[in-house]
N, C-alpha and C positions, 0 to 999 in steps of 0.2 A: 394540253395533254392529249393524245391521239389515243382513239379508243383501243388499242390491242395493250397499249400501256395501261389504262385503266384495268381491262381483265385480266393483267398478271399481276394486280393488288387489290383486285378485290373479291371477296366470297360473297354468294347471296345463300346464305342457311334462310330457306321460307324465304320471305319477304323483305328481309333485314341487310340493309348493306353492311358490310364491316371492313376495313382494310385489315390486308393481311397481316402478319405477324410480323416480319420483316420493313414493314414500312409502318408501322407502329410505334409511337415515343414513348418505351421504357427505360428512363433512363437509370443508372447504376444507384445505388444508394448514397447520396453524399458530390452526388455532381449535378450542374445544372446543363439543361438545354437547350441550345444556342437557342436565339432569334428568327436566325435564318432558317435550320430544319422546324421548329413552328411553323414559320410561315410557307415552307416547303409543304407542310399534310394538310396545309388547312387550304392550300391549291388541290393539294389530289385530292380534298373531300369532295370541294365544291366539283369538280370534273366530274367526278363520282354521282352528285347527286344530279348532274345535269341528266348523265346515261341514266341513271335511278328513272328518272324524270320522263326522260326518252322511251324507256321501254315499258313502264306504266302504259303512257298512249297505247300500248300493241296487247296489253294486258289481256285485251277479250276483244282479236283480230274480227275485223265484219268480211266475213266468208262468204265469195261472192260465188258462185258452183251454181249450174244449173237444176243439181240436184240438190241444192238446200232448202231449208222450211221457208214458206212465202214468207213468215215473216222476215229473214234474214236477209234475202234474196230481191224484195220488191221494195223499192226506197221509200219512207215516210217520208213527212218534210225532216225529220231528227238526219234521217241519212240521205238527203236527197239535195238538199242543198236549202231549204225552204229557212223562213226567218225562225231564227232558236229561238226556244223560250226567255221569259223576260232575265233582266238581271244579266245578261250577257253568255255568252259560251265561248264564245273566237270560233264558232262551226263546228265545235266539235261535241257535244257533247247528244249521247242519244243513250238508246235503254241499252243494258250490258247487255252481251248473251252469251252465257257461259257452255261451252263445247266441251262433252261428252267424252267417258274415255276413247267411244267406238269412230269419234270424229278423228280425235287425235293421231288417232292407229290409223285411217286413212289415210291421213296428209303424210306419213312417213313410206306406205306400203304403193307396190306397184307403180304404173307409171305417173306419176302424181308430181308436183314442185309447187310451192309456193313463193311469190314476190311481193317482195313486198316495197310501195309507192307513197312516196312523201309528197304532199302538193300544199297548192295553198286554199283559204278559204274556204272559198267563192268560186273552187269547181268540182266540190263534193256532187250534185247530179249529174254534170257531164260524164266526170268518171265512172261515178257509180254504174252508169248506164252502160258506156264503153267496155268498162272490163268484160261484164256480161257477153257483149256482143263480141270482143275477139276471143274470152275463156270457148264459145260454141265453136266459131269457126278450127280457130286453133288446134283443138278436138280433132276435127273434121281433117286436118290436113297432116297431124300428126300422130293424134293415137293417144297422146298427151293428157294429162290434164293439168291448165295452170289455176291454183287458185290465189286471190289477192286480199293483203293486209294494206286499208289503205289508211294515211292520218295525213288529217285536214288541222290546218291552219293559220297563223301567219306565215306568209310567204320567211320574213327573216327568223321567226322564228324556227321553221323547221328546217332552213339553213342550221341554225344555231344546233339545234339535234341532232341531226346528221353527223354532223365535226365531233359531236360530244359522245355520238354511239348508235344512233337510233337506226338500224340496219335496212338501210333503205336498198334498192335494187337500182329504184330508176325514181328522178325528182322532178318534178315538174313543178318550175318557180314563177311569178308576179314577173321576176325581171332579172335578165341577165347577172346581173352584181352579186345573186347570192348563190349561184352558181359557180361564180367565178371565186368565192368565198373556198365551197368545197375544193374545187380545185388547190385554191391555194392551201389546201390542209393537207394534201395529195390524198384527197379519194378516189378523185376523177383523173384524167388524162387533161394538162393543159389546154390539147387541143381539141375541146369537146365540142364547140359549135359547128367544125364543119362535116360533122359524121351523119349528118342525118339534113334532110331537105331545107332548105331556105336557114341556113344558119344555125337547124335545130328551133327555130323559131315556128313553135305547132299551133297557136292563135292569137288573134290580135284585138286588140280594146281602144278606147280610148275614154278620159275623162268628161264624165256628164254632173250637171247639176241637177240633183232633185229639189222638186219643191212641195209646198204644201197644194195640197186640193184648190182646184180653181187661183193660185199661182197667186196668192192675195196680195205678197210685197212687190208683184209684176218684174220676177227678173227674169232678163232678157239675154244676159252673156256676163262675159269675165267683168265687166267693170262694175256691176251690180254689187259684185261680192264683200267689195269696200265699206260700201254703204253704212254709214254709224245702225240705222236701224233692221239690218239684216246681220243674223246668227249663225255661224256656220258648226257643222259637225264635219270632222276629217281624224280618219282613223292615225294611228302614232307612226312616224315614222322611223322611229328606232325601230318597232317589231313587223311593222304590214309594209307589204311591197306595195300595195294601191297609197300609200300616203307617202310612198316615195315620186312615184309619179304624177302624183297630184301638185306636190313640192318641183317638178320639172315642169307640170305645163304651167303652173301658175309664174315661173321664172321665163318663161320663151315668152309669157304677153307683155312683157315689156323689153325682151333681152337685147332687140333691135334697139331700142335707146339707152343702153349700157348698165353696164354693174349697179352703179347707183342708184339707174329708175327700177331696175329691179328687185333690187333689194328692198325697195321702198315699196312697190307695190306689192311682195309677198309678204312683209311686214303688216302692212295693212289686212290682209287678208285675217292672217292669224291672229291679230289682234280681234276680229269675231267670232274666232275659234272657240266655243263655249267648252268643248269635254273631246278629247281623242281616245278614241274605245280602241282597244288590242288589233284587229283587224276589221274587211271591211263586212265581211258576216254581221262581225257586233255591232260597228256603225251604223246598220240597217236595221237592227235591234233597234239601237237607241233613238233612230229616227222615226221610224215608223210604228213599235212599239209601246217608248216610253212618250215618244211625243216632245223628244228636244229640239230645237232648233227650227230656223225657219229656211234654211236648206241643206240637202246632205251632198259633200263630194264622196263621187265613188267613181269607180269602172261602170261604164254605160253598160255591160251584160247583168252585171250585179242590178242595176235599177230596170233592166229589162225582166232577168228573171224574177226578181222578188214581188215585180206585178203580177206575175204568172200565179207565184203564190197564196198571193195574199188574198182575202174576200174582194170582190169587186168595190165596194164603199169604201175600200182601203187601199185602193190603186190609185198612186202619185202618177202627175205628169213628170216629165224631167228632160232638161236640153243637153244638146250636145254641141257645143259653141265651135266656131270655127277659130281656126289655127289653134289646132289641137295636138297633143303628142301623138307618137303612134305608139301605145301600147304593146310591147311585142313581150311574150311569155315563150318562155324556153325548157325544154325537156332533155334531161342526160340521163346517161347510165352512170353510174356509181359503181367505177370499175373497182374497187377494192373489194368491195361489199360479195359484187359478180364473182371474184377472181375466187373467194369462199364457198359459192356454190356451185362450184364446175361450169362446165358447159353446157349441159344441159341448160341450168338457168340464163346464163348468158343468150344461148339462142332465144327461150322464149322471151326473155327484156327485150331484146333488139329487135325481134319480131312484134312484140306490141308495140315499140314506139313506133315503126316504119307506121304501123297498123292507124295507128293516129291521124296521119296524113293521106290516108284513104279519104274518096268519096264518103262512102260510108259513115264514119267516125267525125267526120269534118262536118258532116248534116247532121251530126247529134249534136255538135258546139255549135252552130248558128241557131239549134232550135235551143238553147241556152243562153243566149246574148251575145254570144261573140262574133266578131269578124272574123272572116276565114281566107287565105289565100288562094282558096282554089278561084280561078276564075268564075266558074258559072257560077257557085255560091255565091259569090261578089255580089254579080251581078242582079240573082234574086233574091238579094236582103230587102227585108222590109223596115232597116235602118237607116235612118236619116241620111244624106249626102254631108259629109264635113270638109271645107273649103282650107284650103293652109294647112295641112298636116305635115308635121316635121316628126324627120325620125331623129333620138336625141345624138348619136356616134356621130353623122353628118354637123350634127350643131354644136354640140357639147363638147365632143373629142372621144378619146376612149372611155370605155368603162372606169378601167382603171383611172383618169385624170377626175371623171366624174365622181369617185365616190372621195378622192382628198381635197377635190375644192369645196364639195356641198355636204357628205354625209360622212366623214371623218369625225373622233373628237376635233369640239374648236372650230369646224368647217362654218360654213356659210348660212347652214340648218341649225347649228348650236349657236351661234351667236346672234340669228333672229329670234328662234324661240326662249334664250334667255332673255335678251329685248324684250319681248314683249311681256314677258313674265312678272321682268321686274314691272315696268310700267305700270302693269294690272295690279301688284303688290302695294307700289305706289298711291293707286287712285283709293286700293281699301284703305290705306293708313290716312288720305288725306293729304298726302303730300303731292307736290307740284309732280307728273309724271316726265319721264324725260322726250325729248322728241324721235314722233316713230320713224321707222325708217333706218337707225342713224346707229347699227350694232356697234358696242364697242369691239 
């Protein structure tokens, strides 16, 4: 259901969703109604409550203006990107702040626009920090002012929002696929990666292992991970883009000796899979907070910055093995959404993403954990050297072949993680488990 369909059936009186009158089942007195239109409204609710859903997050936008209150303005850990409180959040959850009539009458008057930016996680401080710095400049060179509504979370899930309503401007995803997702809903222009520098690809990661303090099960790289006496934490890969890439590098360390061996060594892997938390924000909850698990996979920025975070007695070591993926995270404009708010908006979207791959903007992501393509950045990171990095389109094939071999129903992802499910199902009930590796 494409969201202009939804808003021509649905009212919001207050708070309350309803479908219109016209797409409502009343049927005549003394007839019955079909099956099919059932199960016709009870799609458009679910659509309904996805948008419902989607613009909740925007409910009480974080207003980033140089002239807003410190509090709104200076990032806590709640908005800054820091470890959420216990019990999970997916990154998103921090204190409301409810704006003013006299706020509201600004955002519509004089030269003024708002955009609003969908991303994932695990880059609520970098952006946080960015917007600020182009909202000034911006200022500075056009008179302008832009202010931003931003929501953090899983990468596929604010895919998933987006498509369903969530009036994004410009998105910046975990991984091309859920990019290619809007596209395919036609929000975006097919040909979105090559409007913007290096593919549209604005920074780059790759998969690390944390461990506990003083590294007590002594793991050393990917073949550790097996290990009957080592536990692993990996965020879902139905909703987080880091646990979709975690699911690719753990397939390339075997993919060199075929389908088989690698299907068997990812199987294994998952089979120490104790709990997969919504994204990897929450994964870093559940590792370093609640204390599961005796390592957590993530994105190496993720386990760079969360040290930044945390109390010193609570800073993990963490590797980053060689022949590793290349992480590459992608930013588009959301030309439908643009095409709603004139041009105006359109220039300043486009002018913050170029804004991205500034100097500038690209030494606020390294001082974040990320890899940056600029050269000199490169060259003085203070991150490790990783030997064998493959990028997945060279290895894998396209996107598109990638996501019907592994991350389709049924793919290569659903038929190990039911493996291993039943198995574990198996071992509680006592019965003989079946052998790993071997999906049917």
């Amino acid at each position: 259901m494409q969201a202009e369909a939804c808003a021509a059936i649905v009212s919001v009186p207050g708070s309350r969703l309803s479908l219109s009158a016209e797409h409502r089942v009343r049927p005549v007195f003394g007839t019955r109604v079909s099956k099919e239109r059932k199960a016709g409204q009870a799609e458009v609710l679910l659509a309904l409550l996805r948008r419902h859903a989607a613009w909740v997050g925007l409910a009480a936008p974080l207003l980033l203006h140089p002239s807003a209150p410190a509090a709104a303005s200076c990032p806590g850990p709640w908005q800054g990107g820091g470890v959420p409180p216990p019990h999970g959040s997916g990154g998103d959850r921090r204190p409301v702040r409810v704006h003013g009539p006299e706020e509201v009458f600004q955002l519509a008057a004089g030269n003024s626009l708002m955009l609003t930016m969908a991303s994932f996680a695990v880059t609520r401080r970098a952006y946080s920090k960015i917007t600020q710095m182009f909202i000034k400049q911006y200022r500075e060179q056009t008179g302008v002012d832009v202010r931003f509504r931003l929501s953090f979370g899983g990468s596929g899930t604010q895919a998933r929002a987006v498509i369903d309503g969530l009036p994004a401007d410009i998105v910046a995803l975990a991984l091309p696929l859920d990019v290619i997702k809007i596209a395919e809903a036609g929000l975006l222009d097919p040909d979105w990666a090559p409007k913007f520098p290096h593919q549209s690809i604005v920074v780059e990661s790759v998969v690390s292992i944390v461990t506990r303090a003083g590294n007590p099960k002594n793991i050393r790289g990917w073949d550790d991970l097996i290990r009957p006496d080592v536990s692993c934490i990996v965020a879902n890969a139905k909703t987080a883009g880091v646990a979709r890439w975690i699911f690719l590098a753990l397939w390339g360390v075997r993919a060199a000796r075929g389908e088989a061996a690698a299907i068997d060594y990812v199987t294994r892997v998952y089979d120490q899979v104790v709990i997969q938390p919504r994204d990897a924000r929450e994964a870093s909850d559940v590792y370093y907070k609640q204390r599961r698990g005796d390592v957590l996979l993530t994105y190496e920025n993720e386990a760079v910055f969360t040290n930044l975070v945390v109390s010193p007695h609570e800073q993990l070591p963490f590797i980053s093995p060689d022949n590793n993926v290349r992480i590459q995270c992608p930013v588009a404009l959301v030309d439908r959404n643009l095409d709603e708010g004139g041009p105006a908006a359109r220039h300043a979207a486009t002018a913050f993403v170029n804004y991205l791959y500034t100097t500038e903007a690209q030494r606020h992501f390294t001082a974040c954990g990320f890899r940056s393509q600029d050269p000199e950045l490169a060259a003085a990171t203070d991150l490790p050297a990783v030997k064998g990095l493959w990028t997945v389109e060279k290895e894998l094939g396209t996107w598109a072949q990638i996501i019907q071999r592994f991350f389709s129903d049924g793919g290569i992802l659903d038929r190990i993680q039911r493996d291993v499910s039943q198995r574990k199902l198996d071992a509680r009930l006592g019965r003989t488990p079946s052998k790993a590796g071997a999906p049917a």
